[in-house]
N, C-alpha and C positions, 0 to 999 in steps of 0.2 A: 572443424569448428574451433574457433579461437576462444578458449576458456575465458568469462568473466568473473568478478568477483563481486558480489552482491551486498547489499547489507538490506537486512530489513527491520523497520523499525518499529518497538512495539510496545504495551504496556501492558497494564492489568485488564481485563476483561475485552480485549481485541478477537472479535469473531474467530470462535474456534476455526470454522474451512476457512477463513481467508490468510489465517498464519499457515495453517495447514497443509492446506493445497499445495500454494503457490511454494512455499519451500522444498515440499517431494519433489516438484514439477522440477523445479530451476536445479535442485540437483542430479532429478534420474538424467535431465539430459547435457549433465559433466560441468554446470558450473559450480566457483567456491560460493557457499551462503553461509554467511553469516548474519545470526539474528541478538538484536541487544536490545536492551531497556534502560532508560535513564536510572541511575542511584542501580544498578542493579548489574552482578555481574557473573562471568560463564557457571553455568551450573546452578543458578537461582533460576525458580519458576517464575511464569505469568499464569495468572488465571486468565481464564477464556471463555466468553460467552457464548451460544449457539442462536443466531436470529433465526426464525424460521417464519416461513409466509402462510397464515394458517386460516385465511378469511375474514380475519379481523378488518379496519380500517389502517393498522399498521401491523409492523413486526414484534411475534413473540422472542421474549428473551428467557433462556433456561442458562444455568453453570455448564459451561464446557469442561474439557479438560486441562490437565497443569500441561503447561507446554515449556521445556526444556532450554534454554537461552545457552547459546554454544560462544556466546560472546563477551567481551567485560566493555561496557559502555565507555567509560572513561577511558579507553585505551582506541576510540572510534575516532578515525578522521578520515575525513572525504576522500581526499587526495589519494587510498589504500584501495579505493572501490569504482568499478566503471558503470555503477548504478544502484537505484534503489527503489524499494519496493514500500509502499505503506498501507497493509491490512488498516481496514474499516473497526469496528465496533465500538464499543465505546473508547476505546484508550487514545483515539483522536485528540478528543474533546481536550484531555489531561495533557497529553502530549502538549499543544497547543499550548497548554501556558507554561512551558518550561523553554526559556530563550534556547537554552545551547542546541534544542531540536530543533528549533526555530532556524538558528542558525547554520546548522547542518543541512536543512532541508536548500535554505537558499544558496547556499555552495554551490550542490548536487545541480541545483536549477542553474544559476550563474557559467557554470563550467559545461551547461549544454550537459548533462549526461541523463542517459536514459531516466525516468521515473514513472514508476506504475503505480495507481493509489484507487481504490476500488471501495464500494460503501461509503463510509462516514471518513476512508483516509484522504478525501480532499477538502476535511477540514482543516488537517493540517497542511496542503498547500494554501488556500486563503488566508490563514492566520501567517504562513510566511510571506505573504504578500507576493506570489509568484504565477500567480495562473489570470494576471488581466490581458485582455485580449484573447484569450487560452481557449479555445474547444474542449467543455468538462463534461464528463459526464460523475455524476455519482447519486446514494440514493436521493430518493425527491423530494423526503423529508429535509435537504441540504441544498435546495436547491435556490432559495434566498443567499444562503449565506456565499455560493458561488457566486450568482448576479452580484452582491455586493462587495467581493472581491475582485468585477472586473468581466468576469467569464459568462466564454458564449458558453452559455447551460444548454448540455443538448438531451432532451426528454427521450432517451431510448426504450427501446423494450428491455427489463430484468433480466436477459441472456445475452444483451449488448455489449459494445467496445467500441470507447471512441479513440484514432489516435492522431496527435496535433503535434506533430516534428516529433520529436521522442520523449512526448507525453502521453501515456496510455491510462485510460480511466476508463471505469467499468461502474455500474448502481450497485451493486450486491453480488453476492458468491455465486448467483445462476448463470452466471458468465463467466466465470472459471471458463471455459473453452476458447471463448473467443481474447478476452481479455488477457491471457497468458499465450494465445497466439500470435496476438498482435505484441506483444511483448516480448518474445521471441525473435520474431521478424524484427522488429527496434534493434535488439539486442544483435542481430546474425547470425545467430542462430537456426542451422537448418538440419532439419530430420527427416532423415531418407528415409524408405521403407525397405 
């Protein structure tokens, strides 16, 4: 398997499993990840929130935990990484008004390189204006703001994975399985038994 090197991008209160997960995964199986924060650099935390599906008519939010950034933002350029990752939770939202993720994000898109963005993290493809015509999936609560970027919204079940050339999107972290397989296979990444 040919090592990739990842970045993923993130803020304050981005779903604890979706930083989580997806960074043990990409690393137990041998790629580089690196994770950063805009204004924020190696060795600063994010705070993290934990969504959970509890019967409500939407998602409970509780404090996650601090999670560890191995990266210095201002030292991040596209051209260093063969893809990118962008956990959900709230830190989209913020993300999104800050240009140089903006413009980082459209690079990534531009130069065709893998990108996985799962929950609330296709809000920050929409705001970089990069998924019209796009097969999206993310949560449903998002699911205007895809339409009005463009994108074919596809209504999956919560343990789904959509992938549209080597854009992989998933609604929330209960697809953790499918979502970081189909990301995987994007990637060429393969895991013998």
């Amino acid at each position: 398997m040919t090592v990739k090197r990842i970045l993923i991008l993130v803020g304050d209160f981005v779903e604890d499993y979706e930083i989580m997960v997806p960074f043990q995964i990409l690393r137990m199986v041998g790629h580089k990840v690196d994770v950063a924060s805009p204004n924020k650099k190696a060795g600063d935390q994010v705070a993290t929130a934990i969504h959970d599906f509890e019967g409500h008519q939407t998602y409970t939010e509780k404090r996650g935990h601090n999670f560890s950034l191995n990266s210095t933002y201002s030292d991040i350029k596209a051209e260093n990484y063969d893809a990118l990752v962008i956990p959900g939770g709230r830190a989209p939202e913020h993300l999104a008004t800050d240009e140089s993720v903006l413009d980082l994000v459209r690079t990534f898109a531009k130069e065709e390189k893998p990108i996985a963005a799962v929950c609330h993290g296709p809000q920050l493809l929409a705001a970089a204006n990069v998924i019209s015509g796009r097969k999206v999936s993310a949560y449903p609560a998002c699911r205007a703001e895809m339409m009005l970027a463009g994108a074919e919204y596809q209504a999956i079940e919560i343990d789904g994975a959509v992938t549209d050339g080597k854009l992989v999107t998933a609604p929330a972290w209960p697809a953790h399985p499918a979502w970081m397989s189909q990301f995987l296979a994007v990637l060429g990444s393969k895991i013998e038994a």
